[in-house]
C-alpha positions as CSV (number, residue, x, y, z in Angstrom):
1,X,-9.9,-9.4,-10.2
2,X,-13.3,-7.8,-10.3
3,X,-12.6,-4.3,-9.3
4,X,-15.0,-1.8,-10.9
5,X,-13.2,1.4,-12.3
6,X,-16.1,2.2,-14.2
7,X,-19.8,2.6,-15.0
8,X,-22.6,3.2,-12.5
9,X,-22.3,2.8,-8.6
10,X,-23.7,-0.2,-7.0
11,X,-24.6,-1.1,-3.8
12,X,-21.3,-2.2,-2.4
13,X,-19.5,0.4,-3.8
14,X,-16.8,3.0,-2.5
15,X,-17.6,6.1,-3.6
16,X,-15.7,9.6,-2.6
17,X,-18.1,12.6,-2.1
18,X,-16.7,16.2,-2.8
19,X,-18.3,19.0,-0.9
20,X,-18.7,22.7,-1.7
21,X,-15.4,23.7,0.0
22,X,-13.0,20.6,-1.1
23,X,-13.9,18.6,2.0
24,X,-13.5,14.5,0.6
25,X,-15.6,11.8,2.4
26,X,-15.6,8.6,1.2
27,X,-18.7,5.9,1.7
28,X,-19.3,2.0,0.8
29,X,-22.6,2.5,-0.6
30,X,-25.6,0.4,1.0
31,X,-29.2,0.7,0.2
32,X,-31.5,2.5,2.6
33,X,-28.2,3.6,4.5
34,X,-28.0,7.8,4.7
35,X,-24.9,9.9,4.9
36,X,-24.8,12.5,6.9
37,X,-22.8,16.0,7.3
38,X,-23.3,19.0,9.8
39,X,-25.1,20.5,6.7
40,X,-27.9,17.6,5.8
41,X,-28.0,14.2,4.6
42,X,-28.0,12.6,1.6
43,X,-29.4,9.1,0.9
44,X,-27.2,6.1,-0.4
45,X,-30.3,5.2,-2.8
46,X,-30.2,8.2,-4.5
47,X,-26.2,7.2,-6.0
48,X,-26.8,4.0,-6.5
49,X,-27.7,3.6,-10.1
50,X,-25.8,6.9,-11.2
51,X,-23.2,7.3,-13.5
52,X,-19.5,8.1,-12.6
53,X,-18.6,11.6,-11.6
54,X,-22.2,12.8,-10.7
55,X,-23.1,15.8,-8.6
56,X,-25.6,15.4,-6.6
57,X,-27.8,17.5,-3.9
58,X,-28.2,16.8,-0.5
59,X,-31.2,17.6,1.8
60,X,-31.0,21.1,2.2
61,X,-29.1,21.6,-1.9
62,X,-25.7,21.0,-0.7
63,X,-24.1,19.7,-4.0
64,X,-21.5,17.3,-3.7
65,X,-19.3,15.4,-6.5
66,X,-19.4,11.6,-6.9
67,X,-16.8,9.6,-7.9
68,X,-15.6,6.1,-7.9
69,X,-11.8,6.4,-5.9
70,X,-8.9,6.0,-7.8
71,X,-6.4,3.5,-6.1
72,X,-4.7,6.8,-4.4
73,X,-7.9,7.9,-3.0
74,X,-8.8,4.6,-1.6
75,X,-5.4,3.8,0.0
76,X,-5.5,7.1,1.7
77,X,-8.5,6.8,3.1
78,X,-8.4,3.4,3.8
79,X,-8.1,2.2,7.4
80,X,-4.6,1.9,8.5
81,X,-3.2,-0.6,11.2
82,X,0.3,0.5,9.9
83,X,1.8,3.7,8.3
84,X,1.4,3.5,4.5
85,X,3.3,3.5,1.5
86,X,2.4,6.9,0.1
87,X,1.5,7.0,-3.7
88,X,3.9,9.0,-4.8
89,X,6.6,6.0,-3.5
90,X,4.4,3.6,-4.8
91,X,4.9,4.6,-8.1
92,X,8.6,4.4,-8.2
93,X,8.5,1.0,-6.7
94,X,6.7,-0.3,-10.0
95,X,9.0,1.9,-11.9
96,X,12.4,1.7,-10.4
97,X,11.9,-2.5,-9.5
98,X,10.2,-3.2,-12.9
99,X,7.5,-4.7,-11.9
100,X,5.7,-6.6,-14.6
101,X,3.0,-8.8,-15.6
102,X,2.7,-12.3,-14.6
103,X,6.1,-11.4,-12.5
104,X,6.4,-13.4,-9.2
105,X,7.2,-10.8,-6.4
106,X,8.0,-11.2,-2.7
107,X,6.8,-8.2,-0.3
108,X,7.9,-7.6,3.5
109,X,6.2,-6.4,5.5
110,X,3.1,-5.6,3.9
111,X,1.4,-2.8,6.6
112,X,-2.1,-1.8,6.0
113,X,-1.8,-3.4,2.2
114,X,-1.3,-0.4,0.3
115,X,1.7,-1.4,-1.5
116,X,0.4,-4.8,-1.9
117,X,-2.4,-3.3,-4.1
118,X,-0.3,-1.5,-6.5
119,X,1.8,-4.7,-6.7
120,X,-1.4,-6.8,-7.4
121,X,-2.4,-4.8,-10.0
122,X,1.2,-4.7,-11.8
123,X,1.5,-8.4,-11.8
124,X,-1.9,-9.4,-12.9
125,X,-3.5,-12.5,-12.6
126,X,-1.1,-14.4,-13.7
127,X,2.0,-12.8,-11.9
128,X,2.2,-14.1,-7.6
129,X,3.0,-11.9,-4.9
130,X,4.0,-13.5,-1.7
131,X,3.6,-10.9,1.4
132,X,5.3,-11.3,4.6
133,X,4.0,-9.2,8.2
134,X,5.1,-9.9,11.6
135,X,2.1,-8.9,13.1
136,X,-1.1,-11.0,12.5
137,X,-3.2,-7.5,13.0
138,X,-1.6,-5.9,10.7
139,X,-1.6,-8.7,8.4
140,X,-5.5,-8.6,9.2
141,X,-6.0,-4.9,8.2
142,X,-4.3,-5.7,5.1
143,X,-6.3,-9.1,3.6
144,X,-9.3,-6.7,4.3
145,X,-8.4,-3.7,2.6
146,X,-7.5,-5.7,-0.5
147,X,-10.9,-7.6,-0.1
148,X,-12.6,-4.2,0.3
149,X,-10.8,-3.1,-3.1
150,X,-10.8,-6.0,-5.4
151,X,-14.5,-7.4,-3.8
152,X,-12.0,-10.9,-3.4
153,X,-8.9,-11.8,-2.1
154,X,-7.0,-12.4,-5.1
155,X,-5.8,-16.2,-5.7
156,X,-2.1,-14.1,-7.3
157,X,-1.4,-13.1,-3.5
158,X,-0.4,-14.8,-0.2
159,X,0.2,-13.3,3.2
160,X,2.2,-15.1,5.6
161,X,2.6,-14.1,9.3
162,X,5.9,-14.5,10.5
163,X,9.7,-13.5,9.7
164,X,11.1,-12.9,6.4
165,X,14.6,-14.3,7.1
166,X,12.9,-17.9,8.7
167,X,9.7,-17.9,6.5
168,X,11.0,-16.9,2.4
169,X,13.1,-20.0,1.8
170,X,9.9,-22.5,2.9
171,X,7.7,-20.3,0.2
172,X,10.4,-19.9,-2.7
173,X,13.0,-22.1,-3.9
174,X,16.4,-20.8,-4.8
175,X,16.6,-18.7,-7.9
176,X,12.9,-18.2,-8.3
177,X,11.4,-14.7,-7.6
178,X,11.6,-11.7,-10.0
179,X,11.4,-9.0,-7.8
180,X,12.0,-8.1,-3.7
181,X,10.4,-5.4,-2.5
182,X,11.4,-4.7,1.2
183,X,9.5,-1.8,4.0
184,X,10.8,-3.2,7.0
185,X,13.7,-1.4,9.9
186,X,16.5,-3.6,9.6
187,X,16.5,-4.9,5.7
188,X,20.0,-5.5,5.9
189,X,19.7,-8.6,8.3
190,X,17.4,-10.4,5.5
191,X,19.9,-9.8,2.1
192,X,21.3,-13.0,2.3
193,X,18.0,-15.2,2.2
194,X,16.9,-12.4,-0.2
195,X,20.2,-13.2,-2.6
196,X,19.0,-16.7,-2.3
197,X,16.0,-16.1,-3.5
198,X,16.2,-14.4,-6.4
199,X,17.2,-15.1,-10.0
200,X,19.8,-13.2,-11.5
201,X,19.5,-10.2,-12.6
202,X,16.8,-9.7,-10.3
203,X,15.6,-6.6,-8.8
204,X,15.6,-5.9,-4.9
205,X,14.2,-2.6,-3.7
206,X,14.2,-1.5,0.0
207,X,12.4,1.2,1.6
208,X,14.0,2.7,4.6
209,X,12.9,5.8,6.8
210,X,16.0,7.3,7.8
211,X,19.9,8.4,6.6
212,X,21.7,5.8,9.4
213,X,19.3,2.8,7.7
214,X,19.9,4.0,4.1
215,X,24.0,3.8,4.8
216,X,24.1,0.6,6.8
217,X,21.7,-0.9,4.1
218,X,23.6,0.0,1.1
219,X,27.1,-1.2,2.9
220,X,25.3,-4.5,3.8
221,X,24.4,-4.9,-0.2
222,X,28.2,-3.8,-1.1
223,X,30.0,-6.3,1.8
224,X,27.7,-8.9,0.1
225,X,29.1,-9.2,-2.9
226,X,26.0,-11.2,-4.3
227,X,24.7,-7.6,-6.0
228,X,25.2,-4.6,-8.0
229,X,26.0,-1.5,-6.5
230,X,22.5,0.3,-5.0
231,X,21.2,3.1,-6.5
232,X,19.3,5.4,-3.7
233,X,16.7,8.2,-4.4
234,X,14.4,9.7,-3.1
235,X,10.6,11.9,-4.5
236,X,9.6,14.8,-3.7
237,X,6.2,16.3,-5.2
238,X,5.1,19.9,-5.3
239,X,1.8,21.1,-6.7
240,X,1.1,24.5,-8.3
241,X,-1.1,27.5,-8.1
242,X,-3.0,28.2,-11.7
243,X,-5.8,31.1,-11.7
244,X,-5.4,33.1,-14.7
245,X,-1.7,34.9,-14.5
246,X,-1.6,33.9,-10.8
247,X,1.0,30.7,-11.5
248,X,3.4,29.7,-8.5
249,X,4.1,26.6,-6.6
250,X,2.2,25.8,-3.4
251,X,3.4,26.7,-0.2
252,X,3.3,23.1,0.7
253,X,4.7,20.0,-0.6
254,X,5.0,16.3,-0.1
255,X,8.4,15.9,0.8
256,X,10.6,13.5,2.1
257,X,8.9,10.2,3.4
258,X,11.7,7.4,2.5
259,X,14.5,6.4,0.5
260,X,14.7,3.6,-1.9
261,X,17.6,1.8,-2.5
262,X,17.7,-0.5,-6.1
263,X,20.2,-3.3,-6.7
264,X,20.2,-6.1,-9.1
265,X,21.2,-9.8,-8.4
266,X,24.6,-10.4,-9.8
267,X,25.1,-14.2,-11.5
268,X,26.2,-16.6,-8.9
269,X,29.7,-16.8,-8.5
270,X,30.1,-13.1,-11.0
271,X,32.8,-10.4,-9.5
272,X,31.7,-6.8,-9.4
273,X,33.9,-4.6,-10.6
274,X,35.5,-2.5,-8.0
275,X,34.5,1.2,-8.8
276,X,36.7,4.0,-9.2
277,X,35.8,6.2,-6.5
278,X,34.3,4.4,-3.4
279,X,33.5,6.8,-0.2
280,X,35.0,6.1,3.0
281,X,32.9,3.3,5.3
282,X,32.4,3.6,9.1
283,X,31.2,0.9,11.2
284,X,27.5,0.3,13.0
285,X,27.2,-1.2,16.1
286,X,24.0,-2.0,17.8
287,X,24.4,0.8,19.9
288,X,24.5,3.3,17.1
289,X,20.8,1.4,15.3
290,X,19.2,1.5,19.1
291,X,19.2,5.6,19.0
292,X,17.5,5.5,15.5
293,X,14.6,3.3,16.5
294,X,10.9,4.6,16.8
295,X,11.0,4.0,20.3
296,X,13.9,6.1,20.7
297,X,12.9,8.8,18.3
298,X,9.8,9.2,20.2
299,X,7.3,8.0,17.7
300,X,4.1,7.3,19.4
301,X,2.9,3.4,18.4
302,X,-0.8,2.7,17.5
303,X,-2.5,1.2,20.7
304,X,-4.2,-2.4,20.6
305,X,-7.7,-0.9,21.0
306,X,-7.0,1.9,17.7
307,X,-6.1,-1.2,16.1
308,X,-9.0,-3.3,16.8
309,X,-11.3,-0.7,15.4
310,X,-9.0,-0.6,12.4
311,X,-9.3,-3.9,12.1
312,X,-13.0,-4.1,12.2
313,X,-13.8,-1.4,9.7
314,X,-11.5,-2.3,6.9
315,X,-13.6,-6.0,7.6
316,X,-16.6,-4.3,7.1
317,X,-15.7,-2.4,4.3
318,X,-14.6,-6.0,2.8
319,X,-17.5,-7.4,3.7
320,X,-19.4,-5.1,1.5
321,X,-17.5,-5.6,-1.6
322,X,-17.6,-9.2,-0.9
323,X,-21.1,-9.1,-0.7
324,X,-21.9,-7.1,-3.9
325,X,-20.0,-9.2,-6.0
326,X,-21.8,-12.8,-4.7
327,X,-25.0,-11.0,-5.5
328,X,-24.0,-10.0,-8.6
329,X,-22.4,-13.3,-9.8
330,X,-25.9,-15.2,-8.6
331,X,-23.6,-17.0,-6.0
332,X,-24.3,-17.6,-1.8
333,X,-21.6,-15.9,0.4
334,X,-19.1,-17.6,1.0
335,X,-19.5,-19.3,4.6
336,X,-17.7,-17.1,7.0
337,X,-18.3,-14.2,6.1
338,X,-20.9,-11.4,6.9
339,X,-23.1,-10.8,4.0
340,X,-24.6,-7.9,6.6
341,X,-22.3,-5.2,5.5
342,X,-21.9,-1.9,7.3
343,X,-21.7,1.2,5.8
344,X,-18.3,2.4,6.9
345,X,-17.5,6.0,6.3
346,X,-14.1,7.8,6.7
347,X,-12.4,10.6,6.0
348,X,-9.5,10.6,3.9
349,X,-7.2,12.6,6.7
350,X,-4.4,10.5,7.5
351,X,-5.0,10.7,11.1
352,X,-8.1,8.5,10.8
């Protein structure tokens, strides 16, 4: 992997600008490209070449910080065909399913890719994560966001289109993955080809939205018997205030945005102990899973054409990084792809 976190800019580069009143935009540097706010411009030439963490002015003395994004501040702004993993999940997914070096890890679905970059970077070059999407475009947001971060698409991952349940026991023989990782609606249907797949004393973690998916899912792993009993949790971050004696939390905090649920992959043929105290159960029907859907909850889907432009500037963005590191390793492009790249700036509001 060839990612940067260091050193000057180059041409290629994503790099976050700070303004005067905390505003962040974030550009892929590009020479003789210009960047411009509703209070001047500032040229692409004059960062390339400049160390890490620079302020510089624009046109009309407009100061703004440079820095290269951290992983947080590039998922967040990155285009999005699918809602992300936010960070603060992220983390607990490499903490609380132990992901480790040169550890072979299977991910569904993978989204927009943010996930699948913290998991890249966990496992190393010599781990493999194998990622499974439904959807080809969001499959296609997410090989290009990774591109666009890495400057490659690293030979440690895979994405496969298709459904986890039909498609994991073609990739991974019995008994052979490390870790599950799973950020799909209906986890539940896919624990038994998940069992299958991994060793014993393997770690499945599953990422689920809502309370009616977190107590079906952890009554599927329970009625399995092929697994410890789940642990759920979920995090819950809130900054503070610091000027002088002024010290309080912020009014706002990043609260709940999913559950995860950890078991471990009992021996084959091993008996759980039954526990002590073990809460009353109630069924699910398909009825009862229909009222919790998006649909249902009125959650507005992207449209094809949002998606498209997603699609199209997360390419570009990859394009760049692509480009930057065939120039700098005195090799052609690769055929196929556009050594043209296209500055692509974004801001780092969700919404966009």
């Amino acid at each position: 992997m060839t990612a940067q976190y260091s050193g000057p800019f180059r041409e290629g580069d994503r790099v976050q600008l700070t303004g005067p009143k905390g505003k962040l935009n974030s550009i892929t540097l590009e020479a003789g490209k210009v960047f411009h706010t509703h209070r001047g411009f500032l040229s692409h030439d004059e960062l390339i070449g400049l160390p890490d963490g620079s302020v510089v002015k624009n046109s009309v003395g407009v100061e703004h910080l440079a820095l290269r994004p951290l992983l947080t501040d590039f998922v967040m702004s990155m285009p999005r065909g699918a809602a992300i993993i936010y960070p603060k999940d992220a983390a607990q997914i490499l903490a609380q399913a132990d992901i480790f070096p040169g550890s072979t890890v299977v991910e569904a679905g993978v989204g927009s890719g943010a996930l699948s970059l913290w998991l890249l970077r966990a496992i190393g070059p010599e781990g493999r994560l194998s990622s499974f999407e439904r959807r080809e475009e969001f499959a296609d947001v997410a090989r290009a966001n990774v591109a666009a971060y890495f400057g490659h698409t690293p030979d440690s991952w895979t994405v496969t289109v298709g459904d986890l349940a039909e498609a994991l026991p073609a990739a991974h023989p019995e008994h052979s993955v490390d870790r599950v990782v799973l950020d799909m609606l209906a986890p539940w249907e896919c624990v038994d080809v998940v069992s299958a797949a991994l060793k014993p004393g393997g770690v499945l973690l599953c990422y689920v939205a809502t309370v009616t998916q977190l107590s079906r899912l952890i009554e599927a792993l329970r009625d399995s018997g092929e697994f410890t009993n789940p642990d759920p949790s979920e995090t819950m971050i809130r900054g503070w205030h610091v000027e002088g004696l002024a010290v309080r939390p912020e009014h706002r905090m990043i609260g709940h945005t999913g559950f995860l649920v950890t078991a471990r992959r009992l021996a084959p043929g091993a008996v759980l102990p039954e526990l002590k105290r073990r809460a009353s159960k109630s069924d699910f029907s398909d009825e009862d899973m229909e009222a919790w859907t998006p649909g249902a909850l009125g959650e507005r889907g992207i449209s094809a054409k949002s998606l498209r432009k997603r699609v199209r500037a997360a390419t570009a963005t990859a394009d760049a990084a692509i480009a930057r590191d065939a120039r700098e390793a005195g090799r052609a492009t690769p055929a196929g792809e556009d050594a043209t790249a296209t500055a692509v700036e974004s801001s780092t509001d969700p919404m966009k």
